[in-house]
N, C-alpha and C positions, 0 to 999 in steps of 0.2 A: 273151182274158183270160189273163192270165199270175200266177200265184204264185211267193214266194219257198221257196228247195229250202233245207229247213237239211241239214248235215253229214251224209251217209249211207255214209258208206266203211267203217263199223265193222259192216253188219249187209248181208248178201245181197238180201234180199227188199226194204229200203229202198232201195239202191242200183239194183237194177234198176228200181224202180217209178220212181224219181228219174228216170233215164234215159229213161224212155218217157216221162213226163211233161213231161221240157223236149222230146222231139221234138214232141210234140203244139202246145206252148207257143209254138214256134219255128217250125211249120208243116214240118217238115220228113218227108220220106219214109223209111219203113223201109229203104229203099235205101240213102240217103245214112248215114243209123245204122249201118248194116253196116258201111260203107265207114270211117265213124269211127271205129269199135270193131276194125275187122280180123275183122270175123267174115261168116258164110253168111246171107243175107236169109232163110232158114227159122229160119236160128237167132234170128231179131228174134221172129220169128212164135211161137217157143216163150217168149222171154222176156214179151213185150205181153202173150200168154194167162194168165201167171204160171203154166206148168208148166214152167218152167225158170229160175234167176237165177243172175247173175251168176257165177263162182266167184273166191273171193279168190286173189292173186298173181298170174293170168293176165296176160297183153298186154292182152284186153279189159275185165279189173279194171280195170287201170290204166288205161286210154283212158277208161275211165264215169269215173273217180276225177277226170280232168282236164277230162272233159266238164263235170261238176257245176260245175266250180272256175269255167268256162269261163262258164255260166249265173252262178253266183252272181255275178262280177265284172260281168258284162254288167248284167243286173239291178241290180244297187249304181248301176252309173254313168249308167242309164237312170233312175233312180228307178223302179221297176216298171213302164216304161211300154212294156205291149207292142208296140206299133204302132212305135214309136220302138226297140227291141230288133230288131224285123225289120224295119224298114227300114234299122237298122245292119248289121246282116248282110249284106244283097242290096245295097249300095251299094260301089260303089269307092270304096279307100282310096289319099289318097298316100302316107300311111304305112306302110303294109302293100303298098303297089304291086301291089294287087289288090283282089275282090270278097272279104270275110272269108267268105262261104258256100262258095265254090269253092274257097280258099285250105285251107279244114279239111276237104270233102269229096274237093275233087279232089286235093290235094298233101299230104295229109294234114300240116298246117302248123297243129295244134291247140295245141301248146305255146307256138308263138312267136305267137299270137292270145291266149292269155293272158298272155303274157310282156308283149306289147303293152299290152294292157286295164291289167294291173297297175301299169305304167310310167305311163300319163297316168289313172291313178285320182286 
């Protein structure tokens, strides 16, 4: 089951929770989170527990900031339809000339998956 993320980039503690919440949404591992964000798998461990969020301006600000953006466009163009959100993700693209899961975890290519989404929204 998936819900939609409103706007969280103006307040820490919304933005982190936003962040675990599309991992969970998206079935994805605090590993691959890490890998997103540019941060330590302990540091996933400190934000999930909520005795740590986000801090504004960082690299990994900015990474949740485009993660969100990332969720919200996928969701729009799925119409909330999670099944169909993660079977877009784990699918090969020929547009994207890859898997978009692997593309933002492994080559960190989070920007141009949104630039894409945006494009054929």
């Amino acid at each position: 089951m998936v819900f939609e993320i409103s706007d969280a980039r103006g307040d820490p503690r919304r933005l982190t929770q936003a962040v675990t919440q599309i991992t969970t949404f998206l079935d994805l591992y605090h590993a691959e989170l890490a890998r997103i964000l540019g941060v330590k798998c302990t540091d996933i461990g400190q934000l999930t527990s909520g005795r740590h969020c986000l801090e504004p301006g960082t690299p990994a600000w900015q990474q949740a900031c485009l993660f969100v953006r990332f969720y919200q466009v996928l969701f729009a163009r799925m119409a909330g339809n999670g099944v169909a959100m993660r079977h877009w993700l784990r699918v090969s693209s020929r547009e994207l000339d890859g898997i978009p899961h692997l593309l933002i975890v492994d080559e960190g290519r989070l920007a141009d998956i949104v630039a894409h989404l945006e494009r054929i929204e």
